[in-house]
N, C-alpha and C positions, 0 to 999 in steps of 0.2 A: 536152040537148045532149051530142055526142060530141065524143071526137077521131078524127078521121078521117084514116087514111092512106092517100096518096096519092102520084100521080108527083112526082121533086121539079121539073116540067118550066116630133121641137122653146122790224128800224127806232135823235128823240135816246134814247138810252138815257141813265138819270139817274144822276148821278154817283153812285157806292158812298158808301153811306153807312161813317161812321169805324167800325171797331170788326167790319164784314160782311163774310163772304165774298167772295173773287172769283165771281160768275157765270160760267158757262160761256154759251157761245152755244147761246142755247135751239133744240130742232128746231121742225119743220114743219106743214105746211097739208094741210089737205083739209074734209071738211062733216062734220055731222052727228053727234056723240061722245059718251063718256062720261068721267067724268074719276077718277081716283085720285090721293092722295099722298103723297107722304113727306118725312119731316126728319129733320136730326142733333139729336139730345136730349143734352142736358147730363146727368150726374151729380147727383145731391144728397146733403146730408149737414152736420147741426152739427160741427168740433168742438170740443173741450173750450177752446181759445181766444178770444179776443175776435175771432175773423176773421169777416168774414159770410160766409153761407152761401147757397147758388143749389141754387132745385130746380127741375125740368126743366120746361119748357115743354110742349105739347099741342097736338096740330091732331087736328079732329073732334070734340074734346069731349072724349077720352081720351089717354092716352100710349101709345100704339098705335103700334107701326111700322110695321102694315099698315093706312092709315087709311082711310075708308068712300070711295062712288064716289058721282058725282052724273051727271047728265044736262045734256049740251051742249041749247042753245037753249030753257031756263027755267034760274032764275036758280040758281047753285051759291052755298051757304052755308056758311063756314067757319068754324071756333070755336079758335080760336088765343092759347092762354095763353101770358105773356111771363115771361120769367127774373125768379124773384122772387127777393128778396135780403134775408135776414132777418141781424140785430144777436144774435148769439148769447152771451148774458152773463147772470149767476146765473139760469139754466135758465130763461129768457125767451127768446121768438122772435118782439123787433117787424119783422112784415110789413111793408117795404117795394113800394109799387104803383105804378106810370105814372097819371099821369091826362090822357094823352093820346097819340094813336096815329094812324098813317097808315099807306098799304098804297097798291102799285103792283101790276101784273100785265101778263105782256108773252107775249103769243101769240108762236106758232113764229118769225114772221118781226118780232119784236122790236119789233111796234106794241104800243102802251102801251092797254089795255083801259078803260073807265070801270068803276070797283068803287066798290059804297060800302064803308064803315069805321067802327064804334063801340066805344065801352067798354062792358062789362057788369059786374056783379057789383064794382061798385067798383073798376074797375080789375082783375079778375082776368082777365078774358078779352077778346078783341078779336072781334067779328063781323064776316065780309067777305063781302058779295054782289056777284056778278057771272056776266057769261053769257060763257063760248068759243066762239068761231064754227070753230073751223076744229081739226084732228087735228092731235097733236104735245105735245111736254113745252111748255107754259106753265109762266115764272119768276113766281114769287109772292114781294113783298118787303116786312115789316113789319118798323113803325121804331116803337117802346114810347118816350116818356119823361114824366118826365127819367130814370127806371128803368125797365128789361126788355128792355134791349139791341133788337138787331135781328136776324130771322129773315129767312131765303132758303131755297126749298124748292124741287120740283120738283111740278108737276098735269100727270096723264097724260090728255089729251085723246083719245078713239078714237071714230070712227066707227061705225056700226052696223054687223052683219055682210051683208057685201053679197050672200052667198051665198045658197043655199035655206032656207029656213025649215023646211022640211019633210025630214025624214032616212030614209034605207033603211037597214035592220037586215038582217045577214048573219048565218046560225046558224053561225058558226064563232066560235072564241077569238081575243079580239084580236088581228087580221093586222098582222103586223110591215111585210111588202113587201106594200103594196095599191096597184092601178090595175085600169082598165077599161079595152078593145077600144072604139073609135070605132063598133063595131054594139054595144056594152052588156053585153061579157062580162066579168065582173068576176075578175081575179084576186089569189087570198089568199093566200101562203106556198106556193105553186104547187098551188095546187087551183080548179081554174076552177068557175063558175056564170053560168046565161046567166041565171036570174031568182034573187033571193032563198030562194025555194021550191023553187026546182030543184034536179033530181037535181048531184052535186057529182064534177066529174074530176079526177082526181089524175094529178099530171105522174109522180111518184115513187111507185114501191117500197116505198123505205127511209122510217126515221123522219124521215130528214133532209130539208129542206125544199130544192129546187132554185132556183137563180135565177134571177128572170124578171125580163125588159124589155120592154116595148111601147112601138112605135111605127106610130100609128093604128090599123089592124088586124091587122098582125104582132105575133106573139107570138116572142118569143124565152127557151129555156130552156137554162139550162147544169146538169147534174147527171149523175153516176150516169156519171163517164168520157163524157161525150158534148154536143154544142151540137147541138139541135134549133130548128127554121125551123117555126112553124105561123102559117096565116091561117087568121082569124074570117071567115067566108061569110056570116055571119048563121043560121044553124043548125048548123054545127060550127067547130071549129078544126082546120082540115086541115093536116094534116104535109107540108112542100116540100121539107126538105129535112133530112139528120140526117149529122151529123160524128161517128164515131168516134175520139176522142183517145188519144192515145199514154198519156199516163198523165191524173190525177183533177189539177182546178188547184186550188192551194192559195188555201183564205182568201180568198174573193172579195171586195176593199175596195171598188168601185167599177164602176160601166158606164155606157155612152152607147150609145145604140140609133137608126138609122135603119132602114126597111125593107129595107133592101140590106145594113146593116154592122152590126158589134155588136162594141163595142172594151171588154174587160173588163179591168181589175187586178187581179192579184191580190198576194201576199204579195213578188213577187217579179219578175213578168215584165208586159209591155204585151201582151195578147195582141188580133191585129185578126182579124177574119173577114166575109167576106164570101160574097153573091148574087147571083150573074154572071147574066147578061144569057138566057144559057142553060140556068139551075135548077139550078145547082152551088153548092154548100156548100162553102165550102171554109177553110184556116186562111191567111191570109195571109203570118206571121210575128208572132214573141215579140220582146220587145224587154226584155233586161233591167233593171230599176229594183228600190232605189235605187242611188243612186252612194255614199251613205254610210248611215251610222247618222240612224234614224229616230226622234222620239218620238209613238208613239200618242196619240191624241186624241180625242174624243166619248164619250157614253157610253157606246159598243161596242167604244171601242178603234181607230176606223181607221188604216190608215196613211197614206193616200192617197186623196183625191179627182180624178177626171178632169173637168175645166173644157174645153169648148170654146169658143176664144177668137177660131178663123178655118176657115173649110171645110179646110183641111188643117193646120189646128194645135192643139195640145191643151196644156194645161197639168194636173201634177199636183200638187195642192196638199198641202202634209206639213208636218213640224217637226221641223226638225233639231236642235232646242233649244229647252226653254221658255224665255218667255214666247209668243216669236214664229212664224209662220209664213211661208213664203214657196212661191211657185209658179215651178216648172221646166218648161222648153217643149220641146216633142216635134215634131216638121216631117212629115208623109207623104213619103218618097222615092220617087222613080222606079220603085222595087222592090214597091210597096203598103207597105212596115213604115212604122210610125213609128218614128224614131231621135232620140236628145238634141239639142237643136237647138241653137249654136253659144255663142247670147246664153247670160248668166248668167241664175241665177234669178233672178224679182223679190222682194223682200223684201215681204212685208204682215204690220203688226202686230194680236196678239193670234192667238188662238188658233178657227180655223175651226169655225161652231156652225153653218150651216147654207149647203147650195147647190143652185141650180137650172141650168137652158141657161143657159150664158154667163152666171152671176152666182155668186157666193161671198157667204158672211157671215163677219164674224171678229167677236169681243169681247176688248176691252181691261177689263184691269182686275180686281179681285176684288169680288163681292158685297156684303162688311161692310166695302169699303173707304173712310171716309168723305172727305169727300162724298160724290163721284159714284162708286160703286164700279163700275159699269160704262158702257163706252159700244160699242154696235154700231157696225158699219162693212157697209157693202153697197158693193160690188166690182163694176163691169160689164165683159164685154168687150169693147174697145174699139181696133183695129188691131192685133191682135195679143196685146195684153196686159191687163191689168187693172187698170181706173182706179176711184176711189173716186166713188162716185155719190150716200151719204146718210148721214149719224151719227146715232146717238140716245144723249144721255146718259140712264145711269140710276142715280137718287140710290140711295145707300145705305139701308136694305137691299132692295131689290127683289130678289127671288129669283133665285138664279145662273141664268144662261142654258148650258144644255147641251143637245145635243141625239144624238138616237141619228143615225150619217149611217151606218153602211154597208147598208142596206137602198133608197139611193136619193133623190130631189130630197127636200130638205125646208125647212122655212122656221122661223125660228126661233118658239117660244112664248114670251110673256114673260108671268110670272104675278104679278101687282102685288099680291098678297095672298092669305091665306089666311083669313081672316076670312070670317063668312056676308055673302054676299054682294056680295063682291070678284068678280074677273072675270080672264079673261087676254085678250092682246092680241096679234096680230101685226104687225110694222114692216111699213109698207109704203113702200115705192118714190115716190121724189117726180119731178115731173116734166122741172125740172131739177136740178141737184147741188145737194143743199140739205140740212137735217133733214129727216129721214125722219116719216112720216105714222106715224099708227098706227091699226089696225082689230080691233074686238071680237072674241073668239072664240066659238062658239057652244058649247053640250054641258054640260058641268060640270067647270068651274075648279078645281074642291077634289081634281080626281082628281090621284095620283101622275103628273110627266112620262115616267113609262117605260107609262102607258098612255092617253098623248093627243100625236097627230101632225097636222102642216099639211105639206102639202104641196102646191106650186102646183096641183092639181085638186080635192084636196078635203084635210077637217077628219076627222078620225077617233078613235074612243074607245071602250073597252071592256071586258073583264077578259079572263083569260088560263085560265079552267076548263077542263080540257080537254074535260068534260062540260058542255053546256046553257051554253058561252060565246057570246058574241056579241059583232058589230063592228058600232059604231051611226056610218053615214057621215055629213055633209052635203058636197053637192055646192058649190065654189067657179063665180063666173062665167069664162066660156072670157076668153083674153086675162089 
């Protein structure tokens, strides 16, 4: 494959038990899962006093904070030790035990599951079996006595991954910005390949990699002072069209691509361009942003995300201040520029981990913060603006959710553990406003998140050598 130059011519809930947590309202539905969990674990310790003493309780069989996964539709079995509470005096520790226990469980949409429930080990441990039919945090609630208090937790219900089983291997080092041409030409850090094997085009020069957007068969590249227009033929990517730039744009945070337009941000300015009707490239207008002081965010540092929220309206999402984020609207005028558009911005809490066409993610919350140290928010567009479409709480400690966004769409990862044989998970979209779903990730869980990406088209994952690297894809379903 070449590049080729040429003319330039998208449920009763049970009353809280005394002594328990508040639950949160557990997320959502869908088929077929896997399950993970976690809990807040107590402290232990004698001391030297006559006070008694509490050592931590256990689910899985260990005191794990990343605790093992089970399979939806055969039966998940739990090992869940209760707060024991031992009489601490002249260097004796009589064991206090429950000798009897019960246990509830409440799928996404807060129907109460049949589980059964036993003692073992004389009261050390409590066994709970039961099958999840449906994707989402399921609430788990055991009641120990007349000792070992009462636990509330969270089980991560996912679905299997619905994508290809099967993966294409790219001989390049893990590609930061990856997509494919709608005719199968794969681009990686702006170096195109029409097959795996094939020979490899480079957009650039320099060491620097340029930035690409595609949409369907348009390729669009910005680098090296210049925005270039190529379509994929099915045997090249021919050049339509190539803009000479006044000066280099700073720090590209962001793009939105149709075949006709290509609206980039960068450090400073909205810049739009456009494919007239007649095979002209042209720059439409700059539009300068922010209107104040910004705070970076993702793992890359962005400033700004571009959301499109209506055919002529854009939102750009920033943080003028932690905790929070919020989205400011831009209008198309008469003139082609986009300009600040009159409304305030909207406020949305937490802090933007991932976005796609017309959807935003945000997370509230911190990691180690117990309970629920975080909870997702997905954001749609919706008349204009952007409404909250699905939560998912996530108990403390499930690994922080961050994500790299200025390379393009991505979806958040969420990795329930690091343990062998744990797994990550992607939220998925429910179909009305509800808790959000959750669906397995494929590849391998235990790698670092600076070298595993989702992105609405495909799953990605690799190392970074700049010798004998590779990027091993699996393909997502279209839609």
């Amino acid at each position: 494959m070449g590049v080729r130059e040429g003319r330039s011519p998208r449920r009763t809930r049970p009353p809280r038990a005394e002594g328990a947590r508040a639950r949160p309202t557990p997320p959502m539905k869908t088929a077929s899962p896997l399950l993970a969990l976690t809990a807040v674990l107590a402290v232990s310790g004698c001391s030297a006093s006559d006070a008694p003493c509490i050592t931590p309780p256990s689910i899985g069989g260990n005191t794990s904070v990343s605790p093992p996964a089970y399979e939806v539709d055969s039966s998940a079995t739990l090992h869940v030790s209760p707060f024991q509470t031992f009489a601490c005096r002249d260097d004796t520790r009589a064991s206090q035990l429950p000798d009897s226990v019960t246990a509830q469980v409440f799928d996404p949409e807060n129907t109460e599951l049949p589980v059964e429930v036993s003692l073992s080990g004389g009261g050390s441990s409590a066994i709970l079996r039961f099958t999840p039919r449906m994707a989402g945090r399921h609430h788990v609630l055991v009641a120990f006595a007349p000792v070992g208090s009462v636990q509330q937790f969270g089980a991560y219900v996912a679905r299997p991954w619905r994508g290809s089983n099967s993966s294409i291997t790219l001989p390049l080092p893990r590609c930061t910005q990856l997509d494919r041409t709608a005719r199968g030409t794969w681009l990686c850090d702006g170096v195109a390949l029409r097959e795996p094997n094939a020979k490899a085009v480079r957009f650039s020069t320099s060491t620097v990699a340029p930035d690409v957007a595609i949409s369907g068969n348009v390729v669009w590249v910005v680098g090296e002072g210049r925005v270039r227009r190529f379509v994929d033929t099915g045997t090249d990517l021919e050049l339509t069209g190539s803009l000479l730039l006044s000066q280099s744009l700073p720090a590209i945070q962001s793009r939105l691509a149709t075949e006709n337009e290509l609206l980039v941000l960068d450090a400073r300015s909205l810049h739009r361009f456009t494919f007239t009707d007649t095979g002209v490239l042209a720059a439409a207008g700059a539009t300068p942003w922010p209107s104040g002081a910004t705070v970076p965010f993702g793992i890359d540092s962005v400033t700004g995300l571009l959301v499109r929220v209506a055919e002529d309206r854009l939102m750009v999402v920033q943080m003028e201040r932690a905790p929070d984020s919020r989205a400011c609207p831009f209008q198309l005028g008469p003139d082609g520029v986009y300009t600040a558009a009159p409304e305030p911005c909207q406020p949305l809490p937490g802090l933007p981990v991932g976005y796609a066409e017309g959807t935003v993610w945000t997370r509230v919350g911190d990691p180690f913060q117990a309970p629920f140290g975080q909870t997702l928010h997905l954001w749609k567009a919706r008349k204009g603006a952007l409404v909250e479409q699905g939560t998912l709480a996530l108990d403390a400690p499930v690994q922080g959710v961050l994500s790299p966004l200025r390379a393009g769409f991505i979806i958040p990862d969420v990795q329930l553990g690091s343990y062998p044989g744990a797994f990550s998970v992607m939220p998925v979209e429910p179909t009305l406003p509800g808790p959000l779903g959750l669906e397995r990730l494929p590849g391998t869980s235990s790698l670092a998140q600076e070298l595993r990406t989702v992105s609405p088209r495909f799953y990605w994952e690799g190392d970074n050598r700049p010798t004998n690297g590779s990027t091993v894809i699996f393909e997502r379903p279209a839609g």
